[in-house]
Each structure stands twice: as C-alpha cells, then as structure tokens.
C-alpha positions as CSV (number, residue, x, y, z in Angstrom):
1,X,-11.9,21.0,7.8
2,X,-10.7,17.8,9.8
3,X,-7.6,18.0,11.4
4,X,-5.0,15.3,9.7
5,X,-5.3,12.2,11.0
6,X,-1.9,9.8,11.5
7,X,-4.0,7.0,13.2
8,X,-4.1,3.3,11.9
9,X,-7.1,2.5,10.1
10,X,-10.2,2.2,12.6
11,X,-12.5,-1.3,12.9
12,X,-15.2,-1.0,10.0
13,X,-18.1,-3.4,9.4
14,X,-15.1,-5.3,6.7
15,X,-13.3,-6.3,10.0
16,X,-16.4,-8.3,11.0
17,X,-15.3,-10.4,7.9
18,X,-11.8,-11.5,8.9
19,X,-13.0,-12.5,12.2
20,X,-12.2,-16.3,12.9
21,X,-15.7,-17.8,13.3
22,X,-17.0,-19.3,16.6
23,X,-16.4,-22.8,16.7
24,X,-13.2,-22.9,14.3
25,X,-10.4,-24.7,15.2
26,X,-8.2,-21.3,15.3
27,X,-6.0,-22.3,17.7
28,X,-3.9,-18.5,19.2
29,X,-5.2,-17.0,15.4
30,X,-6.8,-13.9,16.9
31,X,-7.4,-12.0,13.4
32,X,-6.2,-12.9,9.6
33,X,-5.3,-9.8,7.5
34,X,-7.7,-8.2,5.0
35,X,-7.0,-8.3,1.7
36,X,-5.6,-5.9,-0.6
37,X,-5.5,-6.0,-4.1
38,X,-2.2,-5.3,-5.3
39,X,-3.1,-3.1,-8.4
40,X,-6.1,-4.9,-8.9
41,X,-6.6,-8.7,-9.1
42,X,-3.5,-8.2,-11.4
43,X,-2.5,-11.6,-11.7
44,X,-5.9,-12.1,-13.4
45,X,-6.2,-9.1,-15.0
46,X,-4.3,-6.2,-16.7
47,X,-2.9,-4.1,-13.4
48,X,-4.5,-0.6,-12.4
49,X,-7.3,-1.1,-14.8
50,X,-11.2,-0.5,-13.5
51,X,-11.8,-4.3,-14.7
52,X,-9.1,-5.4,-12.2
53,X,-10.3,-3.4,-9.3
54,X,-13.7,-4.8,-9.9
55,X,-12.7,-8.1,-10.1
56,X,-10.7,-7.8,-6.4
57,X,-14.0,-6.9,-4.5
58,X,-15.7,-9.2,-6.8
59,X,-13.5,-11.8,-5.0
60,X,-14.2,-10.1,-1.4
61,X,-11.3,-7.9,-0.9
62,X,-11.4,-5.8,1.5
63,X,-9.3,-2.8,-0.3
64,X,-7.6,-2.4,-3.2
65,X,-4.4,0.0,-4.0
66,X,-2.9,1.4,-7.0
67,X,0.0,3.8,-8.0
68,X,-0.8,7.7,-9.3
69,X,0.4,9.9,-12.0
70,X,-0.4,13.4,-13.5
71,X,-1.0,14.0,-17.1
72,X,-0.5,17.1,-19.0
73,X,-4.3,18.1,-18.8
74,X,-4.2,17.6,-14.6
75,X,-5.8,14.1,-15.0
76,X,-5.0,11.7,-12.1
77,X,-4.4,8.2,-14.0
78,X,-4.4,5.2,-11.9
79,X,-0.6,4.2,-13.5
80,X,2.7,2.3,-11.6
81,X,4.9,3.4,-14.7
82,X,6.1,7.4,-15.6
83,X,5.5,5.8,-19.0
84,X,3.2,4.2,-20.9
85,X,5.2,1.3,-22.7
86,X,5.5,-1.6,-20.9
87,X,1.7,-2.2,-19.9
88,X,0.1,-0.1,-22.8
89,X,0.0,0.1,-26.8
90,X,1.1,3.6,-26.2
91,X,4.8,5.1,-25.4
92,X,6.4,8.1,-23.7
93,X,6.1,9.5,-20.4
94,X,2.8,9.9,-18.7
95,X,3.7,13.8,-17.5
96,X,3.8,15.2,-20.7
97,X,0.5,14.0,-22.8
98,X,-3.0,14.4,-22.1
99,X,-5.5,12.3,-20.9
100,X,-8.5,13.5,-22.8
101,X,-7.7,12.4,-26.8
102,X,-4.7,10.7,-26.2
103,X,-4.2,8.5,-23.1
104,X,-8.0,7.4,-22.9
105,X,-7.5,6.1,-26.3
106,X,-5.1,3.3,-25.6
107,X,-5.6,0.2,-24.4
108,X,-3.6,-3.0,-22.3
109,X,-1.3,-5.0,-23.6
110,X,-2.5,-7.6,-21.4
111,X,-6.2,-9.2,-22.6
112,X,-9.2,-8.3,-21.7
113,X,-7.6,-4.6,-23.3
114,X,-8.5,-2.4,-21.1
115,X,-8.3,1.3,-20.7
116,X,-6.4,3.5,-18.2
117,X,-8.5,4.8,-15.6
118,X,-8.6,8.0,-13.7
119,X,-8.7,8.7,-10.2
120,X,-11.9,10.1,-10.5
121,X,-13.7,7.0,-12.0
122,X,-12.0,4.6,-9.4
123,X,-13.1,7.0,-6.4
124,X,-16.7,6.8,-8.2
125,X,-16.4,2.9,-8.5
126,X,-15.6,3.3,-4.7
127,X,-18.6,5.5,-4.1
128,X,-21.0,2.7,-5.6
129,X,-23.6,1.9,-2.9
130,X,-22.1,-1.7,-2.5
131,X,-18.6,-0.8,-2.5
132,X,-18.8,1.6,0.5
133,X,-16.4,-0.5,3.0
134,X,-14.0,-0.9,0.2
135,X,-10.6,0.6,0.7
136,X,-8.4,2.1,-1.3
137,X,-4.7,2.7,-0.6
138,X,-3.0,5.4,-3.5
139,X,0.6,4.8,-4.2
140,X,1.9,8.1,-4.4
141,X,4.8,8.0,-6.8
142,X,8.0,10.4,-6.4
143,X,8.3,11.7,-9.6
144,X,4.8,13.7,-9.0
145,X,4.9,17.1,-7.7
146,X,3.4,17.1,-4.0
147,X,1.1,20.7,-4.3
148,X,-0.1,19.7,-7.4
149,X,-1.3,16.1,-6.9
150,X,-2.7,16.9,-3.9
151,X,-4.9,19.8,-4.6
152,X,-6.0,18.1,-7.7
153,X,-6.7,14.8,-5.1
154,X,-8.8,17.7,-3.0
155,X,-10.8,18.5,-5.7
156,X,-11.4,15.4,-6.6
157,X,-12.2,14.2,-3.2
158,X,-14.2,17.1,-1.9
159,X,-17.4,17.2,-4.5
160,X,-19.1,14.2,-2.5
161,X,-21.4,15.0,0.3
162,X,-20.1,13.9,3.5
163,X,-16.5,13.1,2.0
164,X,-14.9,13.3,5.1
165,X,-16.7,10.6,6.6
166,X,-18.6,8.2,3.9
167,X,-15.4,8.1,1.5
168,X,-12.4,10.1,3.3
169,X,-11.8,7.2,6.1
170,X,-11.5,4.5,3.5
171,X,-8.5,6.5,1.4
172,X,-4.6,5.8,2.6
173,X,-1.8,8.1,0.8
174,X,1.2,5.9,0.6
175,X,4.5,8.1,1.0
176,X,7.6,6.8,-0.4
177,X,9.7,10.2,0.2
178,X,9.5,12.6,3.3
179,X,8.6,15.9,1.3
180,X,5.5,14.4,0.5
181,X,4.5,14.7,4.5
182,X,3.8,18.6,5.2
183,X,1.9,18.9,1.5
184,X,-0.3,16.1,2.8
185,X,-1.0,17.4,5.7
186,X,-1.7,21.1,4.8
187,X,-3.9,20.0,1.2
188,X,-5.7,16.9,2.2
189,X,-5.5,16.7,6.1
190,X,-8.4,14.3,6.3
191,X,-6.5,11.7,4.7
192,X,-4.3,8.8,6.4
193,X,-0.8,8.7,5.8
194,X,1.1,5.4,5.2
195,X,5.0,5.3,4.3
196,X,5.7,2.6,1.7
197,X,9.0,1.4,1.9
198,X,11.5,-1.1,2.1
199,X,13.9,-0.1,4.9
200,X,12.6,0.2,8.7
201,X,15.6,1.9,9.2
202,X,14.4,4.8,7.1
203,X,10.7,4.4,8.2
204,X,11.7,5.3,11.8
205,X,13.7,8.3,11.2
206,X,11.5,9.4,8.5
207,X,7.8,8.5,9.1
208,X,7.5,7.2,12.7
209,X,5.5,10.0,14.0
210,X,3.7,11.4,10.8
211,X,2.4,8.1,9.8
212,X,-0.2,5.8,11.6
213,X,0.5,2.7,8.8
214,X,3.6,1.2,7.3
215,X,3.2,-0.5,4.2
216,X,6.6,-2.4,3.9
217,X,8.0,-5.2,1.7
218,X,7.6,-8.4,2.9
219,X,11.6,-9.3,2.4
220,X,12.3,-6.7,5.0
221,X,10.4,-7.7,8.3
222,X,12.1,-11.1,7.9
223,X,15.2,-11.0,9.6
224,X,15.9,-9.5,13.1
225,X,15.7,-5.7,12.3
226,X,12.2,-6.8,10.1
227,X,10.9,-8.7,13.4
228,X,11.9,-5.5,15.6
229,X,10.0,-2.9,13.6
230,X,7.1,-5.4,13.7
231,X,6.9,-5.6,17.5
232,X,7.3,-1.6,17.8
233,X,4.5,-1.2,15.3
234,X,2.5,-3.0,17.6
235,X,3.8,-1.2,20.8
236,X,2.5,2.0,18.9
237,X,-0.4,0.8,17.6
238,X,0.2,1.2,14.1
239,X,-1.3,-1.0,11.5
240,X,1.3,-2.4,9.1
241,X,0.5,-3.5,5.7
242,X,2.8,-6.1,3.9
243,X,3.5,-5.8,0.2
244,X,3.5,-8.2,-2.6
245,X,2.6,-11.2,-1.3
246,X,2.1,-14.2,-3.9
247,X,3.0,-17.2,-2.5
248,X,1.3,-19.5,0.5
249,X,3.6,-19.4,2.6
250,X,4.5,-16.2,2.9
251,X,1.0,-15.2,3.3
252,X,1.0,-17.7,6.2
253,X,4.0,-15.7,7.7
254,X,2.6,-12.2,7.1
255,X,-0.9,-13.3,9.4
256,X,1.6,-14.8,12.2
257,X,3.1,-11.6,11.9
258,X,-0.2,-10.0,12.8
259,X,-0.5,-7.9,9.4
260,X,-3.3,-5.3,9.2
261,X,-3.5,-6.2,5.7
262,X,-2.1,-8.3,2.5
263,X,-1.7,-6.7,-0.6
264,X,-1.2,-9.2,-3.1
265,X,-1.9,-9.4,-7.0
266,X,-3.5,-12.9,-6.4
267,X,-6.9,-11.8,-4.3
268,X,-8.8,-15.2,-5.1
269,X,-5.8,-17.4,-3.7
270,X,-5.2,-15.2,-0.1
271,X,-9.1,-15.4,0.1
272,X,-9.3,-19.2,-0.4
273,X,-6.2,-19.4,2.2
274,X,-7.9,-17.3,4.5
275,X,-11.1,-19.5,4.2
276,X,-9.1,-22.3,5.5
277,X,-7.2,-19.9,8.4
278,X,-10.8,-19.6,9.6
279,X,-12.0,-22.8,9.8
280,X,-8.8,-24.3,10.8
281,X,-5.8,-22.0,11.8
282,X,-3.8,-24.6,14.1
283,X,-3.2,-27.1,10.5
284,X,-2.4,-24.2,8.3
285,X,0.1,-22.3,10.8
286,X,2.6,-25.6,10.7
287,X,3.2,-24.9,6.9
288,X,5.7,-22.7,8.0
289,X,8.4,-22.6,10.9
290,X,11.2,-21.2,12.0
291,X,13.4,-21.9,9.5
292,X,11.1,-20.0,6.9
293,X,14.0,-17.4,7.5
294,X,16.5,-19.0,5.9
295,X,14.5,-20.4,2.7
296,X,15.4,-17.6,0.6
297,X,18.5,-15.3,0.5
298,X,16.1,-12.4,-0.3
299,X,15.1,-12.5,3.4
300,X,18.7,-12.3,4.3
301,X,20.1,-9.1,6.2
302,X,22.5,-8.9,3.6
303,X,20.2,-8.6,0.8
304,X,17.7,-6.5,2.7
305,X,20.8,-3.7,3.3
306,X,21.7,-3.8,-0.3
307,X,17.5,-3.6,-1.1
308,X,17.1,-0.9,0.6
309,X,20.2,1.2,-0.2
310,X,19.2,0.8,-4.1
311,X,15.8,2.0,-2.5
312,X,17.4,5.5,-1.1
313,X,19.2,5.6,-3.9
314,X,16.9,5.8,-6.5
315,X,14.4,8.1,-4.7
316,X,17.1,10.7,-3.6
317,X,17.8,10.6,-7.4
318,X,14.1,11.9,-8.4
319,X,12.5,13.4,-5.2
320,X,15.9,14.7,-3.9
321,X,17.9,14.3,-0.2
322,X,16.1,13.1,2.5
323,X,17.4,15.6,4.6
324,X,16.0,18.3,2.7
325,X,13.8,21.7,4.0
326,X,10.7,19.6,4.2
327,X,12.4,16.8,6.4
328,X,10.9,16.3,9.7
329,X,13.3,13.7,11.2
330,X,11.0,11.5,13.3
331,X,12.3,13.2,17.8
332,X,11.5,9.7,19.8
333,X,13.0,6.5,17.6
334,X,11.6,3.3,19.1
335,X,14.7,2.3,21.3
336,X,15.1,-1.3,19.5
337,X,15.9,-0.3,16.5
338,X,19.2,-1.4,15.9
339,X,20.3,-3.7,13.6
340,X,20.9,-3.6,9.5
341,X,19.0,-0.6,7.7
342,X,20.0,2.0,6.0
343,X,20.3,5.8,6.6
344,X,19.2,8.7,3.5
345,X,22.8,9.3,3.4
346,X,24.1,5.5,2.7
C-alpha cells in the first residue's frame, strides 16, 4: 500500500491548459488557477447532482468537489446537507434512511429534477476514459464517523485496477476537523489531505504539517493575517484552493493571489474570465487594486475573527474539542503568523 501522501497536487496534463499562451499579452501572469466546480456547475444546475458534475467538465473544469454523507444502508451520497429538505422533495436526516428504496427515489427541487448520486457513480463518472485528468475534491463533513466513511471510501476506491495511480492522485479529502487526520491516514493513506476552513489561525496549529492543500474561504486571506498565510503556503509549497468564488473580481484577486485552484458554482463565467487572463492578463489585472480590501466589510479582520469563531464553534459542537486524543497540534508554526484568528478554545 502507498504511504500517505501530504504533498500539493503534482503538474498533470490539465496544468498544460491554464498555461498563459505564447504570445499573450500576460504581463507578470505566470499561471491562472484551475477551475473547480463548486458542487457542480451549481449555479446552472441542481448542486451535487451527476447532471451538474457533468456539466462542469462539460464547460472545461479541471476538478470538481462535492460534500459526503452516510446513509443507513452504508451508501456514500454526494450531499452538503445532514438532511434532505432544503434541496430535495424528501425530509429528515440523511444518517438514518437508506439509499436503496428510499433516497434514490427522490428527486431536486431545483429543475432539471435530478437524483442524488452516490460516491460510487461519481468516482465511475470520473473513471470514464475522457474524464481521467478530472479532479475531484470530497468535502468530508463532521457529522460523519471517520472509520466508517473511510473504509467504506476504501472499498469503494480500491476495486479499480491501478487505483493508486490512474484515479487515487486525482481524489483530495477535505478535513474540516482534526480527528479526521490519523483515520485518514491509517484507512486511505494514498489519498491527499486538504483542510477546509475558514480561519488560518486554526489551519496552522491544526493541519500545517498533515496537509499539503488548504482550501480556505476567500473572505479570510483578504486582510493581513489572510495575505500571511498566503505567502507561507507558498514558502512551503503548498497549493491553496480558494472557496466560493462568484464574482469577477474576486476571481481576479484569487489568481493574483496565485491560487492552485477556484472553486466556484459558476464554471462557465471563471472559464470565460480565464479565456481573457490568457490572452490579455495586463487589462484584466487593473479591475482590481489595492483598495479591493476595503470594498466589503466581509473582508474585514473584524468580521473574519467573528467568522471563524462561529466556525470553531459549531464544529466543536458536532465533532467535539479540537484538543482532543486525536489532536496532533501542528510542532513548527510558520513564524508570521500573527495577527487576528482564532484558537479551538475561543
């Protein structure tokens, strides 16, 4: 079995398709991010559903992410909810029916209805001969128990042929919670590990060394604590991906960031934008400035500290402390980080 792997995601023929073309009036634009689907194209289509997936490579993404939950009958369902209602003509919590005879009978709210997928049929959708650069980056959410989801993952993973290097290299578990980290490692150590969060206080003490990726909110690398992390992520060599990312011009910040990757619901849009980075990155960078900092109290400190508390807050409510048995608090912190964050106990 291969050893776990904490390294950022490796160049793959997709990289070859974010490359600035020779000749383009790029300016310093070394690299524009890939593009993520954000549950799907789910601005276009109902979220976490097969027909949104499709539709993101359809448009050219590069990867494609979406959230995880157990049912009763050990069925991974591509889900962001613990229940059913607000997305689906169905109600309750996913954890306590079965797929097979109940979930796969229900269908979107949101037109063209859809059903809800399984991990299984998006990892065969991935397997597909001409989605084999796709990747796909699993939210792993907390209210899932760590041995179980990843053994069933394992199982799941492990019938193709060569897993480990045709389909293995293209999956990133997202970790919101430390307790997640040893299961990981131990069940499915040929997987990469990315902590989702919203605090880089919380991603340096907690996931600094176990992770090679950061997939943070975008609100959060703004102000001065946001623009540290950044520049220690690319000290370390770690790729950072930058979370939900609608509007131009924060997809214009994210790339002068030097993002490995946008996840955004709107796939055609950062594609078409990215089409014009290519061709002409020097007109397209002065959409946004310095003062793109102060445009939003969102991007404040202020809120950011409050954002992120709520954050702790709520997972320590689920997935319990931080500081638990399984914490593996991270021995070398980058020594800039300072500034507004929050700790586990906050």
């Amino acid at each position: 079995m291969a050893h776990v792997s904490s390294e950022p995601l490796s160049s793959s023929p997709a990289d070859a398709l974010i490359r600035p073309p020779l000749g383009s009036k790029k300016s310093s634009l070394e690299a524009v991010p890939q593009c993520w689907g954000h549950r799907g194209a789910s601005a276009a289509f109902p979220e976490n559903t097969l027909a949104s997936f499709e539709a993101a490579i359809r448009d050219g993404a590069e990867g494609i992410e979406s959230d995880v939950h157990i049912t009763e009958d050990d069925e991974i369902v591509m889900f962001h909810d613990p229940h059913l209602d607000r997305t689906t003509n169905g109600t309750g919590r996913i954890q306590t029916q079965k797929y097979h005879g109940v979930l796969d009978q229900l269908r979107t709210n949101k037109s063209p209805h859809q059903k809800i997928p399984t991990l299984r049929e998006t990892l065969e959708l991935l397997m597909r001969p001409e989605n084999q650069k796709v990747f796909l980056n699993i939210d792993v959410k907390v209210d899932n128990e760590p041995e179980r989801l990843f053994s069933l993952i394992h199982k799941l993973v492990s019938v193709y042929d060569d897993f480990e290097t045709v389909l293995a290299p293209r999956l990133v578990l997202g970790l919101w919670h430390p307790k997640y980290v040893e299961p990981a490692r131990r069940l499915v150590p040929y997987l990469r590990l990315a902590h989702i969060g919203m605090s880089p206080s919380l991603a340096r003490r907690y996931f600094w060394d176990a992770c090679g990726s950061f997939s943070m909110s975008f609100s959060c690398l703004v102000g001065s604590d946001g623009v540290a992390f950044r520049d220690e992520c690319k000290r370390a060599g770690k790729d950072l991906y930058v979370w939900t990312v609608n509007s131009r011009r924060e997809m214009i910040e994210a790339t002068k960031w030097g993002a490995k990757a946008i996840l955004t619901d709107k796939t055609d849009e950062w594609l078409s934008l990215r089409f014009e980075m290519e061709n002409d990155w020097e007109k397209v960078s002065k959409e946004t400035s310095w003062r793109f900092a102060y445009t939003s109290v969102w991007y404040s400190s202020i809120a950011n500290y409050f954002l992120a508390s709520w954050e702790s807050y709520l997972l320590t409510k689920v997935a319990g402390s931080w500081d638990g048995p399984h914490a593996a608090p991270t021995s070398a912190v980058p020594m800039s980080s300072v500034g507004v964050g929050v700790t586990a106990s906050s």
